[in-house]
CHARMM-style PDB file with segment names, atoms N, HN, CA, C and O in Angstrom:
ATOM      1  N   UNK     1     -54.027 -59.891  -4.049  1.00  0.00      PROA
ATOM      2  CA  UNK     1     -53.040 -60.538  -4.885  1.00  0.00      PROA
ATOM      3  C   UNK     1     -51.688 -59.856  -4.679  1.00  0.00      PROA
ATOM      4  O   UNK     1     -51.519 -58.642  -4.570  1.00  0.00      PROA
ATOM      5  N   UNK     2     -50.838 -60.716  -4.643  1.00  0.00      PROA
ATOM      6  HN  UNK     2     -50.976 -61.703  -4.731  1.00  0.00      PROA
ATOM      7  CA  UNK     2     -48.996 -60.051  -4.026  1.00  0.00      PROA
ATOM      8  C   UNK     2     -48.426 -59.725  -5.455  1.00  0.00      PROA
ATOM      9  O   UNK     2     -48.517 -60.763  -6.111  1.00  0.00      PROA
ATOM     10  N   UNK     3     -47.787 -58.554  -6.335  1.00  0.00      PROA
ATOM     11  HN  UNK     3     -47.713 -57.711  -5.802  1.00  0.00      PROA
ATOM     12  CA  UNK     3     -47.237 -58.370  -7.031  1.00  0.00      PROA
ATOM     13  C   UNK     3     -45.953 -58.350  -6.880  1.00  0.00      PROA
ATOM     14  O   UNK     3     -45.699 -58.018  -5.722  1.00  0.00      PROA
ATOM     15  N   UNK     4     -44.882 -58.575  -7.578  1.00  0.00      PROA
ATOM     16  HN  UNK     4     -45.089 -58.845  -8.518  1.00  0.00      PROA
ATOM     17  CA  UNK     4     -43.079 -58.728  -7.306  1.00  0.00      PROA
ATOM     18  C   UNK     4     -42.629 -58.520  -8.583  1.00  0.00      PROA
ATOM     19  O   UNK     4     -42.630 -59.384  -9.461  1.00  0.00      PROA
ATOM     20  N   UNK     5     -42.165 -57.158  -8.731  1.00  0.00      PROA
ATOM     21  HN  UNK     5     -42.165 -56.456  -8.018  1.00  0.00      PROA
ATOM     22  CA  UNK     5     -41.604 -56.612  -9.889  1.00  0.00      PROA
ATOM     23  C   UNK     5     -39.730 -56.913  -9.348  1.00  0.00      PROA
ATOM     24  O   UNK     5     -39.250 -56.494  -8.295  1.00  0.00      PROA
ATOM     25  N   UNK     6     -39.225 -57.464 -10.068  1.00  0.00      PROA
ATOM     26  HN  UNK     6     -39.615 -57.804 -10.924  1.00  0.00      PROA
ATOM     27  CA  UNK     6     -37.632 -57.996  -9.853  1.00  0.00      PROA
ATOM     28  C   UNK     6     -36.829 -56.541  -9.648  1.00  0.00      PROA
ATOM     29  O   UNK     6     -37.008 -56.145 -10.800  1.00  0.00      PROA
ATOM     30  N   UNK     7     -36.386 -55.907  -9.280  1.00  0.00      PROA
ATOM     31  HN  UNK     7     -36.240 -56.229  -8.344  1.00  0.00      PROA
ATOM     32  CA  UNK     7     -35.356 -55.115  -8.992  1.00  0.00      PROA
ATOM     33  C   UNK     7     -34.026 -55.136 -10.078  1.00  0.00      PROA
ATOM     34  O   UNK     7     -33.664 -56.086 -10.773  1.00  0.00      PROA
ATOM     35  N   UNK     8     -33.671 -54.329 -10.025  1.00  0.00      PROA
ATOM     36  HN  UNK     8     -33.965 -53.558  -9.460  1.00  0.00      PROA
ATOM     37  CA  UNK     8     -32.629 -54.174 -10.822  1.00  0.00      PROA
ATOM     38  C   UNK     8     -30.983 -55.016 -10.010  1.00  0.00      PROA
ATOM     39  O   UNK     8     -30.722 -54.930  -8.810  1.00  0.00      PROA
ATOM     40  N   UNK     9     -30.459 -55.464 -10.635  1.00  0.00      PROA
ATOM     41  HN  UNK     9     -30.671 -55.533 -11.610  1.00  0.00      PROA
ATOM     42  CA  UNK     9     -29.460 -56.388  -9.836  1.00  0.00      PROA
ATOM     43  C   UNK     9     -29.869 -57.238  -8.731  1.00  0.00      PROA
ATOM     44  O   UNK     9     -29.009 -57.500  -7.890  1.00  0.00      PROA
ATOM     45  N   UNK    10     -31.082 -57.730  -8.589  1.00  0.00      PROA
ATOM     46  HN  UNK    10     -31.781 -57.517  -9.273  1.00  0.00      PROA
ATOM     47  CA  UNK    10     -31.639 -58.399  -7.329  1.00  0.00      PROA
ATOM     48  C   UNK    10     -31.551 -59.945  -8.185  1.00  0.00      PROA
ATOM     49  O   UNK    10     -31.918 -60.421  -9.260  1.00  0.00      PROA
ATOM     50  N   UNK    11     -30.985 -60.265  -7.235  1.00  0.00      PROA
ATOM     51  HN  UNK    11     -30.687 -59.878  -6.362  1.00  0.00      PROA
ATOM     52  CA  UNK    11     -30.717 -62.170  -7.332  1.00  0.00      PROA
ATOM     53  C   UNK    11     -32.363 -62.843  -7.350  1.00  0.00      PROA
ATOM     54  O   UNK    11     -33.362 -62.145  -7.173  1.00  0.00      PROA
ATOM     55  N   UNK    12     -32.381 -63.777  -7.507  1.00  0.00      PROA
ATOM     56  HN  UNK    12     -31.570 -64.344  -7.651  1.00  0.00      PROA
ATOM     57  CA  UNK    12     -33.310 -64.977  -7.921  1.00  0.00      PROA
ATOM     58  C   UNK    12     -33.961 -65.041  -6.229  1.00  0.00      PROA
ATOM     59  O   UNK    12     -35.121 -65.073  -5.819  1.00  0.00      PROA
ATOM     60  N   UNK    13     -32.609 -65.040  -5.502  1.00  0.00      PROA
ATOM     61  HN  UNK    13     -31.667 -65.014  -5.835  1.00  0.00      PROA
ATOM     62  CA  UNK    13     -32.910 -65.663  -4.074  1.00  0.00      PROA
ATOM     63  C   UNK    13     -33.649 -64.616  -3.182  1.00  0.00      PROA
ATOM     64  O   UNK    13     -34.577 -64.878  -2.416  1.00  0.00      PROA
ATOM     65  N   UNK    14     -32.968 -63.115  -3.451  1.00  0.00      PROA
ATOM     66  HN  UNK    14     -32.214 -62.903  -4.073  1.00  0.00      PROA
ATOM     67  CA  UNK    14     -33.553 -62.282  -2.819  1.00  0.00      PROA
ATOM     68  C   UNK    14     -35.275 -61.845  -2.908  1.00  0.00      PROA
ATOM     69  O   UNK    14     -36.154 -61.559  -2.095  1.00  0.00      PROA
ATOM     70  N   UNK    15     -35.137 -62.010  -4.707  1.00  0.00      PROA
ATOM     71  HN  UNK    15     -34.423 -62.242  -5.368  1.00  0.00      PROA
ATOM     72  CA  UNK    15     -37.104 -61.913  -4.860  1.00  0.00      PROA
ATOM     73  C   UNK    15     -37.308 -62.934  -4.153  1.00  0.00      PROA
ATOM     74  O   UNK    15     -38.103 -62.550  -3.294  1.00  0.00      PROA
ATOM     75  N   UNK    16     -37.033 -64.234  -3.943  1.00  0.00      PROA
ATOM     76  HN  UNK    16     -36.388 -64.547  -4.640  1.00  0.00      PROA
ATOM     77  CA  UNK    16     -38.146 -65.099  -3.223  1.00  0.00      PROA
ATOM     78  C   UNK    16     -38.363 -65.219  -2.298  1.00  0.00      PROA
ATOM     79  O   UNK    16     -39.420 -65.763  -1.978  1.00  0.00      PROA
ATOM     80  N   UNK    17     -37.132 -64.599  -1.037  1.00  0.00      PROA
ATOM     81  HN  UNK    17     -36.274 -64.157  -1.297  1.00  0.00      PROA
ATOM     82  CA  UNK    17     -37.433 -64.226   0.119  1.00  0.00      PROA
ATOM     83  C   UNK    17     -38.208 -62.766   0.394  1.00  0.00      PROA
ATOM     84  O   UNK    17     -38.871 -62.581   1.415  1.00  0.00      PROA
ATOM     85  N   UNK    18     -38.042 -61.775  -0.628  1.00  0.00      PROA
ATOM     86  HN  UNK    18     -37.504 -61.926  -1.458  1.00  0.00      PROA
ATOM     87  CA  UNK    18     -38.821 -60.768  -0.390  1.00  0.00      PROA
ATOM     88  C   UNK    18     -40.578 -61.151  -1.156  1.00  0.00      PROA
ATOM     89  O   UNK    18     -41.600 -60.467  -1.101  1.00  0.00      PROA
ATOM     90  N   UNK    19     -40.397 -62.144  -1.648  1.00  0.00      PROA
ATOM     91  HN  UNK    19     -39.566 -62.699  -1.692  1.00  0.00      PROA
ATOM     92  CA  UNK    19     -41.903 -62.514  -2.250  1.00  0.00      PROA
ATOM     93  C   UNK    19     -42.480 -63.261  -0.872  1.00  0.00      PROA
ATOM     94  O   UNK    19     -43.614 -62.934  -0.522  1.00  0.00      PROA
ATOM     95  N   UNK    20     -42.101 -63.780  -0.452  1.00  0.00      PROA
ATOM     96  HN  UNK    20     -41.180 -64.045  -0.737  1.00  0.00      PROA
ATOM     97  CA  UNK    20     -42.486 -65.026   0.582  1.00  0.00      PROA
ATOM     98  C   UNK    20     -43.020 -64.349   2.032  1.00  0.00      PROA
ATOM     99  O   UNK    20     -43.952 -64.678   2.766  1.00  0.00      PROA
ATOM    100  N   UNK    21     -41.865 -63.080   2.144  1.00  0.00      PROA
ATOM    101  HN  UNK    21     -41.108 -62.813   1.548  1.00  0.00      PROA
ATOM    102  CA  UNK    21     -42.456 -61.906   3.390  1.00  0.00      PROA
ATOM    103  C   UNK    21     -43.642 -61.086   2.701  1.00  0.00      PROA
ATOM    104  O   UNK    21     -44.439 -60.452   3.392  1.00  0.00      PROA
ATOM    105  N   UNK    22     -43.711 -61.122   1.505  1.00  0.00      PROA
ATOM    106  HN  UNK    22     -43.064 -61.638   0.944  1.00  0.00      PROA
ATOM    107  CA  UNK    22     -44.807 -60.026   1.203  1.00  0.00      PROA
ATOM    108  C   UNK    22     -46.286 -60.834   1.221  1.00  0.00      PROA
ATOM    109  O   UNK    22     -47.301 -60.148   1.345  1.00  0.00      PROA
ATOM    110  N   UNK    23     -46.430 -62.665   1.065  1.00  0.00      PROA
ATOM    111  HN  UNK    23     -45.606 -63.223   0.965  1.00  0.00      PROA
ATOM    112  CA  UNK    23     -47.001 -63.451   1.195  1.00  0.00      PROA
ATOM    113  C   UNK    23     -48.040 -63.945   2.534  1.00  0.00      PROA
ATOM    114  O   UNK    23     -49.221 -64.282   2.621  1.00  0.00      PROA
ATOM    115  N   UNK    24     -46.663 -63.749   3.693  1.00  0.00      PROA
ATOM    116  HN  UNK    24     -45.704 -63.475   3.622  1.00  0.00      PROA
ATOM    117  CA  UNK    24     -46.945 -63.889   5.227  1.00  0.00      PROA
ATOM    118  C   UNK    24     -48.000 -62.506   5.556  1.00  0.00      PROA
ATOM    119  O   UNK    24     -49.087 -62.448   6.130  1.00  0.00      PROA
ATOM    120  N   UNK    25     -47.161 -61.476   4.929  1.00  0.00      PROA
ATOM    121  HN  UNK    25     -46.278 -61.523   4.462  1.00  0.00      PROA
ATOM    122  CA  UNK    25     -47.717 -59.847   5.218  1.00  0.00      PROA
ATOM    123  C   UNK    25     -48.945 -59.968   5.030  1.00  0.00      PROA
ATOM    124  O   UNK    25     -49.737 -59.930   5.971  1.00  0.00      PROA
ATOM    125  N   UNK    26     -49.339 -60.144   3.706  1.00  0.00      PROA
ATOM    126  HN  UNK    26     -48.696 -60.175   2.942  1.00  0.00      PROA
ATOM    127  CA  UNK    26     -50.854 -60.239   3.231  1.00  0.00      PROA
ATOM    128  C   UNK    26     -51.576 -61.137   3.977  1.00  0.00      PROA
ATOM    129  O   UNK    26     -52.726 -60.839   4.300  1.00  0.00      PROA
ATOM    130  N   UNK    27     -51.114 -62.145   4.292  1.00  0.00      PROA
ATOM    131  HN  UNK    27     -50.180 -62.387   4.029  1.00  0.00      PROA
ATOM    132  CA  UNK    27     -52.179 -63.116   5.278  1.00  0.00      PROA
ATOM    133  C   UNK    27     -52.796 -64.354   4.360  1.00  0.00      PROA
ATOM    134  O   UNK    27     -53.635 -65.169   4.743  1.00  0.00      PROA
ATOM    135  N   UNK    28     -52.204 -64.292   3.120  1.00  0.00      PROA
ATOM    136  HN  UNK    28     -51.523 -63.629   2.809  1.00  0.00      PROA
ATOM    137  CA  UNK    28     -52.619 -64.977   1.845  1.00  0.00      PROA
ATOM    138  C   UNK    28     -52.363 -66.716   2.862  1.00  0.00      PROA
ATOM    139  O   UNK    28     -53.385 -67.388   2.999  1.00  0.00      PROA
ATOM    140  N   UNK    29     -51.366 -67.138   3.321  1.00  0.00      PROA
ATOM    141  HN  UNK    29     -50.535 -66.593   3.209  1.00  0.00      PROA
ATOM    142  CA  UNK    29     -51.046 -68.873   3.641  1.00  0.00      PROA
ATOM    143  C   UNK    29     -52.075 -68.681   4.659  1.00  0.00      PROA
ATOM    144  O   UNK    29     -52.895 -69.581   4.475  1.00  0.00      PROA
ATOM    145  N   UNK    30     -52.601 -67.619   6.089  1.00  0.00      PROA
ATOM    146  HN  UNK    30     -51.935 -66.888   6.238  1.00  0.00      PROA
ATOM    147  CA  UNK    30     -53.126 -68.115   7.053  1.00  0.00      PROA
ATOM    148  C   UNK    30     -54.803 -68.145   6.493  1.00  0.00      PROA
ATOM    149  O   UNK    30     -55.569 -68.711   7.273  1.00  0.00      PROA
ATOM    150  N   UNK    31     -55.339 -67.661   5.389  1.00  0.00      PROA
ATOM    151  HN  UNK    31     -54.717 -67.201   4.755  1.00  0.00      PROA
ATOM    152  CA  UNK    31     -56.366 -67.472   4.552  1.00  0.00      PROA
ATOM    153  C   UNK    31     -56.618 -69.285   3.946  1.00  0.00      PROA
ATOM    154  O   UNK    31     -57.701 -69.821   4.182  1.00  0.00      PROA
ATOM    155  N   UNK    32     -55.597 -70.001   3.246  1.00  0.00      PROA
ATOM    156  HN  UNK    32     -54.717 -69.565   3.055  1.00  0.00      PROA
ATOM    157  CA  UNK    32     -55.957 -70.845   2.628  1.00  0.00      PROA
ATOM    158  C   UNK    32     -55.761 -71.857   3.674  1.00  0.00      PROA
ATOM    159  O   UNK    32     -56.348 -72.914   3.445  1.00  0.00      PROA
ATOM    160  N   UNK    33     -54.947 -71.792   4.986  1.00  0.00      PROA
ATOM    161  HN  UNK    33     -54.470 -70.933   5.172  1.00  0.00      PROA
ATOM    162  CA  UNK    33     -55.211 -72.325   6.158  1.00  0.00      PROA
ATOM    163  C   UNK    33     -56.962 -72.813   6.656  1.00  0.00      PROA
ATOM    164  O   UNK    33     -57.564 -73.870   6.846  1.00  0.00      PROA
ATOM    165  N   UNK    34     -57.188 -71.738   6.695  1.00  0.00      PROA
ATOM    166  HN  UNK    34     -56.699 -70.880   6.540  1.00  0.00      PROA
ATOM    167  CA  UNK    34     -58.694 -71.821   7.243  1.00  0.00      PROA
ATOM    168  C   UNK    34     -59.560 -72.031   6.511  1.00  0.00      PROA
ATOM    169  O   UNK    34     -60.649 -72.324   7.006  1.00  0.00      PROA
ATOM    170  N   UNK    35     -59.472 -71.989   5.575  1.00  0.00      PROA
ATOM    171  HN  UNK    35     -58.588 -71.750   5.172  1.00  0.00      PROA
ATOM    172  CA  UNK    35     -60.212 -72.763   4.103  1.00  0.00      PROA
ATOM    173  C   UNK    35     -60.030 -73.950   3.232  1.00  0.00      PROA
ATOM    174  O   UNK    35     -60.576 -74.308   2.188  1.00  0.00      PROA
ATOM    175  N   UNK    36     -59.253 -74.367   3.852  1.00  0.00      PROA
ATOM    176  HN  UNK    36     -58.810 -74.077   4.700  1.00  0.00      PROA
ATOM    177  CA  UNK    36     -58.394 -75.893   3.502  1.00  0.00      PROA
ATOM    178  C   UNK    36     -60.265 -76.738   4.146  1.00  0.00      PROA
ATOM    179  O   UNK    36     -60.544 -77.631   3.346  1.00  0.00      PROA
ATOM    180  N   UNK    37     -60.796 -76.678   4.679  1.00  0.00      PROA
ATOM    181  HN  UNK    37     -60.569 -75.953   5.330  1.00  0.00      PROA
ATOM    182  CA  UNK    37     -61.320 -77.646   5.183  1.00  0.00      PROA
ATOM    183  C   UNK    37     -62.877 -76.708   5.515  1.00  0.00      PROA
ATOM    184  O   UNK    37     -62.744 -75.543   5.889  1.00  0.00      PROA
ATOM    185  N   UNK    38     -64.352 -77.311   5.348  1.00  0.00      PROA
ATOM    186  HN  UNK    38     -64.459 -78.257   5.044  1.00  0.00      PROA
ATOM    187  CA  UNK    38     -65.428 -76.256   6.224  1.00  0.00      PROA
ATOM    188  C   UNK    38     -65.204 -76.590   7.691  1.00  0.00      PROA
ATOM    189  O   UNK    38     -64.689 -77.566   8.237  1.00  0.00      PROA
ATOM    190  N   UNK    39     -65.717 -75.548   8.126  1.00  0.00      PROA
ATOM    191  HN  UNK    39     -66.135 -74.755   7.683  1.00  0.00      PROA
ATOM    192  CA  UNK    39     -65.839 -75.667   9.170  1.00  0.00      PROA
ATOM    193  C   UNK    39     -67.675 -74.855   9.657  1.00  0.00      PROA
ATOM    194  O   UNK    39     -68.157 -73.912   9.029  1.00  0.00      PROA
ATOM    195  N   UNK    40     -68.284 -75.457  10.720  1.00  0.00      PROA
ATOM    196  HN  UNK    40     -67.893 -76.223  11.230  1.00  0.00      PROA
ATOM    197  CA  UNK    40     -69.230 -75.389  10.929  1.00  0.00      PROA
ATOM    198  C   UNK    40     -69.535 -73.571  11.405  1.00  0.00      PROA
ATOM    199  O   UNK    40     -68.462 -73.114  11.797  1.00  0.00      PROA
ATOM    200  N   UNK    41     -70.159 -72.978  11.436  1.00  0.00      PROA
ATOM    201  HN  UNK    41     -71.031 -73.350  11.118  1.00  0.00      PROA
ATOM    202  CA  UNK    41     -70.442 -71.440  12.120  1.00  0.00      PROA
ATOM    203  C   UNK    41     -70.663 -71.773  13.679  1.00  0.00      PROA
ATOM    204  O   UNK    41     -70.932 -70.778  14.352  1.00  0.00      PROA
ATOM    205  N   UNK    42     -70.618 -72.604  14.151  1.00  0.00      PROA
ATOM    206  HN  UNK    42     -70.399 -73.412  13.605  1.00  0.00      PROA
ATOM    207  CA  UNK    42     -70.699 -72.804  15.585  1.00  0.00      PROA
ATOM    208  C   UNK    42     -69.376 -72.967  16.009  1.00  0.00      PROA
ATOM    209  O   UNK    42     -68.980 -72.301  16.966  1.00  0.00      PROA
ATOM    210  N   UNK    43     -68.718 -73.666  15.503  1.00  0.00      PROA
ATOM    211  HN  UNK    43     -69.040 -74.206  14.726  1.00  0.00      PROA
ATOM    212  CA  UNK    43     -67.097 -73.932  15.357  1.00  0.00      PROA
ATOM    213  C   UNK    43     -66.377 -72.578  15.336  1.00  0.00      PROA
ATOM    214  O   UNK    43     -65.464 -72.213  16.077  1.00  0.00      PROA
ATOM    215  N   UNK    44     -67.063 -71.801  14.181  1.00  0.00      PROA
ATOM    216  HN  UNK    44     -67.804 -72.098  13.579  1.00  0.00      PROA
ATOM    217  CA  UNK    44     -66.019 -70.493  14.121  1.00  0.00      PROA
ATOM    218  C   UNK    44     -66.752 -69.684  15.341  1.00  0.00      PROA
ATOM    219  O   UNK    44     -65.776 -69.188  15.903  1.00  0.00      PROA
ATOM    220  N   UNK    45     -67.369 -69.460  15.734  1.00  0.00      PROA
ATOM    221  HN  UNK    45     -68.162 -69.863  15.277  1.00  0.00      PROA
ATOM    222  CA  UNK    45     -68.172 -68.703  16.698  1.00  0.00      PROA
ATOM    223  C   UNK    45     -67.151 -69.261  18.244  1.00  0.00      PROA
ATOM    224  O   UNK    45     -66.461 -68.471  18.888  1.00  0.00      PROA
ATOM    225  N   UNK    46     -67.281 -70.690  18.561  1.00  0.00      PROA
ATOM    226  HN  UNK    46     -67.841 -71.333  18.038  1.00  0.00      PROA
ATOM    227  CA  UNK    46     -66.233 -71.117  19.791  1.00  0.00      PROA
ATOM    228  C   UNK    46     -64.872 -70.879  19.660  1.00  0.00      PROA
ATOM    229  O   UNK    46     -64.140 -70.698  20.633  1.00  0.00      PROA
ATOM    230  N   UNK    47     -64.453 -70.869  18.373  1.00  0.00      PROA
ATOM    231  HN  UNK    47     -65.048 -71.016  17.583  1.00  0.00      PROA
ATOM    232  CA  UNK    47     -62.961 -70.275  18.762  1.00  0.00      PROA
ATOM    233  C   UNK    47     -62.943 -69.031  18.898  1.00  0.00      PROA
ATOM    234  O   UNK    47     -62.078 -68.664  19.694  1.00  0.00      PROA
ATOM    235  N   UNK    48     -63.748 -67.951  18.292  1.00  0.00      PROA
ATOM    236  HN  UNK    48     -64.450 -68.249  17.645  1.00  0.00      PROA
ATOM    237  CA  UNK    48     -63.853 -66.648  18.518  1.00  0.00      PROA
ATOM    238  C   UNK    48     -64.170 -66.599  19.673  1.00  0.00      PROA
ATOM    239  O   UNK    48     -63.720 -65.507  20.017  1.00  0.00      PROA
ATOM    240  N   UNK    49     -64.886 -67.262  20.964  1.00  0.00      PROA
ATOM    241  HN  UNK    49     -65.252 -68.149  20.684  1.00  0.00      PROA
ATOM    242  CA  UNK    49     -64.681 -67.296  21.771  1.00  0.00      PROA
ATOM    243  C   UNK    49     -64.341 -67.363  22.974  1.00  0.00      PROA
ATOM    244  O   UNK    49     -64.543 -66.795  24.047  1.00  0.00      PROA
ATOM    245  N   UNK    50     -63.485 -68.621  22.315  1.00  0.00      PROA
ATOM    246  HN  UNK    50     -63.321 -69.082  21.443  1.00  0.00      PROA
ATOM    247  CA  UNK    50     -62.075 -68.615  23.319  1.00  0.00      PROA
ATOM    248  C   UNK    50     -60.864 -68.036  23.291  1.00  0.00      PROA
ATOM    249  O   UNK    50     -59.949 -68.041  24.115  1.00  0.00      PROA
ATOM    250  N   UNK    51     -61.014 -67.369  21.880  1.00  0.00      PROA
ATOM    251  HN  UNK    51     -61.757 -67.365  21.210  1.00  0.00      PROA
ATOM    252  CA  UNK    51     -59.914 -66.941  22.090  1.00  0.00      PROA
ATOM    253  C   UNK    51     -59.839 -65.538  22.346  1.00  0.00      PROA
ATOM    254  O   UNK    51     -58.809 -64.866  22.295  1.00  0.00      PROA
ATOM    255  N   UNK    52     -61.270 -65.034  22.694  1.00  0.00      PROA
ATOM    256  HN  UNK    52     -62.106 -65.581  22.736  1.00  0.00      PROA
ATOM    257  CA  UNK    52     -61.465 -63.419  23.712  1.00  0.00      PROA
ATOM    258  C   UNK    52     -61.482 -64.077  24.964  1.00  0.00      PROA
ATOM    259  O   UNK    52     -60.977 -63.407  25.864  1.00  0.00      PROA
ATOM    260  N   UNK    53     -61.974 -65.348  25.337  1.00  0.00      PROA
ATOM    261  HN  UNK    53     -62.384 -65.893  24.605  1.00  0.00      PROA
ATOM    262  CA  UNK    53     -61.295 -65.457  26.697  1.00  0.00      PROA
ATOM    263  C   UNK    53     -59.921 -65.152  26.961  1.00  0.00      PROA
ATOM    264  O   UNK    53     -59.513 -64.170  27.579  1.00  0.00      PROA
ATOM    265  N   UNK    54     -59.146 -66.188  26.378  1.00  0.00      PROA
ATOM    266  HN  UNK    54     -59.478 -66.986  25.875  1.00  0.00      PROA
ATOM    267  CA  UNK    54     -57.315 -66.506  26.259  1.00  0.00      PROA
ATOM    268  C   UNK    54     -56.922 -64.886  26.443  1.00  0.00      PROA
ATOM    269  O   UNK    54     -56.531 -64.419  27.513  1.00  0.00      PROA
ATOM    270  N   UNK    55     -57.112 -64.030  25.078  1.00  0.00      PROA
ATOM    271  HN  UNK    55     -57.429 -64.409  24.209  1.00  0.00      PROA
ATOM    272  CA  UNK    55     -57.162 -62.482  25.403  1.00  0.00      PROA
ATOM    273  C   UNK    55     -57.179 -61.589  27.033  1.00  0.00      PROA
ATOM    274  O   UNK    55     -56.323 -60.865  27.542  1.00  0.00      PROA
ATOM    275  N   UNK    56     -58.441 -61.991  27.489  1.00  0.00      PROA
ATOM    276  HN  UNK    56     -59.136 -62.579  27.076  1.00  0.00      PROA
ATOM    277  CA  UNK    56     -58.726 -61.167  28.613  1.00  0.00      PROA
ATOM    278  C   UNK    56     -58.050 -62.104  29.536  1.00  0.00      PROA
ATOM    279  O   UNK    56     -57.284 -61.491  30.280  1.00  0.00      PROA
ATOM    280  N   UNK    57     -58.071 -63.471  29.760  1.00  0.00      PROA
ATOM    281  HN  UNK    57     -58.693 -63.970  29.156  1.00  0.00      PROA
ATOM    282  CA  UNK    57     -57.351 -63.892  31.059  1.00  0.00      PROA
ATOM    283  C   UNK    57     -55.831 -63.123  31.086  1.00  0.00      PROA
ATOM    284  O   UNK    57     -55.401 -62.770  32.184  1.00  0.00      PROA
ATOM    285  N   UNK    58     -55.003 -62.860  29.826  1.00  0.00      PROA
ATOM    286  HN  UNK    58     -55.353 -63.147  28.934  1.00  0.00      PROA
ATOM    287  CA  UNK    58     -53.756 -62.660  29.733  1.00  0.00      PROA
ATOM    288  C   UNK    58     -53.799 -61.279  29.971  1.00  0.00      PROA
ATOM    289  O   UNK    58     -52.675 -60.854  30.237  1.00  0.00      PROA
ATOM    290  N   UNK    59     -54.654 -60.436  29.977  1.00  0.00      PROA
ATOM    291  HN  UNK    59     -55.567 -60.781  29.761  1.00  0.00      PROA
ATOM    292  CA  UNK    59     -55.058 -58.879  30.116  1.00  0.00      PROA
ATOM    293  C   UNK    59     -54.998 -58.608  31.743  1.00  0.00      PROA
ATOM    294  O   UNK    59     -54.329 -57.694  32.225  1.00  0.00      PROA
ATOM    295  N   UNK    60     -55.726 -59.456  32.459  1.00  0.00      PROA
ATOM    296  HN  UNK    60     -56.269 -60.198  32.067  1.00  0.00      PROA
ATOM    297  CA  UNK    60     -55.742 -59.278  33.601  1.00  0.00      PROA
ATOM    298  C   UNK    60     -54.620 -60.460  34.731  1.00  0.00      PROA
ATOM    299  O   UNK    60     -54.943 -60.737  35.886  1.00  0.00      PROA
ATOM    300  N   UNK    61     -53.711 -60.835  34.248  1.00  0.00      PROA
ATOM    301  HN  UNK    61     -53.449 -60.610  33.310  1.00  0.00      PROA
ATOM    302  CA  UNK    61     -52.394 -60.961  34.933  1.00  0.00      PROA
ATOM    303  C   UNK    61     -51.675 -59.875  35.634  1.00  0.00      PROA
ATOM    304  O   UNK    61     -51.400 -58.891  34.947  1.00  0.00      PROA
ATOM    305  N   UNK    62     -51.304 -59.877  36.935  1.00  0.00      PROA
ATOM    306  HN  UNK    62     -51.528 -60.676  37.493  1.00  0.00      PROA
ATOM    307  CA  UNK    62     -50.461 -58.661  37.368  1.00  0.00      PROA
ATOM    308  C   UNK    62     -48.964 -59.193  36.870  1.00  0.00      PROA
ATOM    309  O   UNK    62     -48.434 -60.304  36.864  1.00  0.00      PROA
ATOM    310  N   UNK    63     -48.455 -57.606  36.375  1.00  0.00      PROA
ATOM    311  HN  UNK    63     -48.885 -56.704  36.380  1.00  0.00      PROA
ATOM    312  CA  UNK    63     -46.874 -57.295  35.700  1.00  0.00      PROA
ATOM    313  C   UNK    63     -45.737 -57.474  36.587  1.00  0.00      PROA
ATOM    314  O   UNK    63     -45.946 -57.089  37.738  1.00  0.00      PROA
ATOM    315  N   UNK    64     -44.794 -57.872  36.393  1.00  0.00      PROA
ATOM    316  HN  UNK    64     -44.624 -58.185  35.459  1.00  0.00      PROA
ATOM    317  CA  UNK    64     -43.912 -58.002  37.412  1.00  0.00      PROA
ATOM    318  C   UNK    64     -43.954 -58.767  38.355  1.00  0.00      PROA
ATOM    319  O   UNK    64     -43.219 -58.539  39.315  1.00  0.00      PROA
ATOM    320  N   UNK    65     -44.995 -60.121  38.363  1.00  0.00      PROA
ATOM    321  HN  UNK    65     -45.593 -60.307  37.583  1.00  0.00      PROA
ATOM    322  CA  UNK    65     -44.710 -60.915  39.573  1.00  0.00      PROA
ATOM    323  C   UNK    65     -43.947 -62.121  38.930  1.00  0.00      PROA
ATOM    324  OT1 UNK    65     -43.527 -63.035  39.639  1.00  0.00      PROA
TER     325      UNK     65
END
């Protein structure tokens, strides 16, 4: 849970941009992202899998060409 105690002289605008980064930080929007909808354990298992492929293909690129 994100707590936001207001600051002393801090504008309206500034808590909500410093609430909104502390929001992203926590991972709280990409959380209700992936829970918006089920998804099957075979489903989560293939993207975990492709995306240690995606990982290692980009691992083994040579630098500088």
């Amino acid at each position: 849970m994100v707590k936001l105690t207001l600051r002393e002289k801090e504008s309206i605008q500034e808590a909500v941009r410093r609430f909104r980064k502390l929001v992203e930080r926590s991972g709280i929007k990409k959380e209700m992202r992936r829970r918006e909808y089920y998804e099957k354990p075979s489903e989560i298992k293939r993207r975990a899998r492709l995306r240690a492929e995606r990982r290692a293909r980009r691992g083994t690129k040579p630098v500088g060409i």
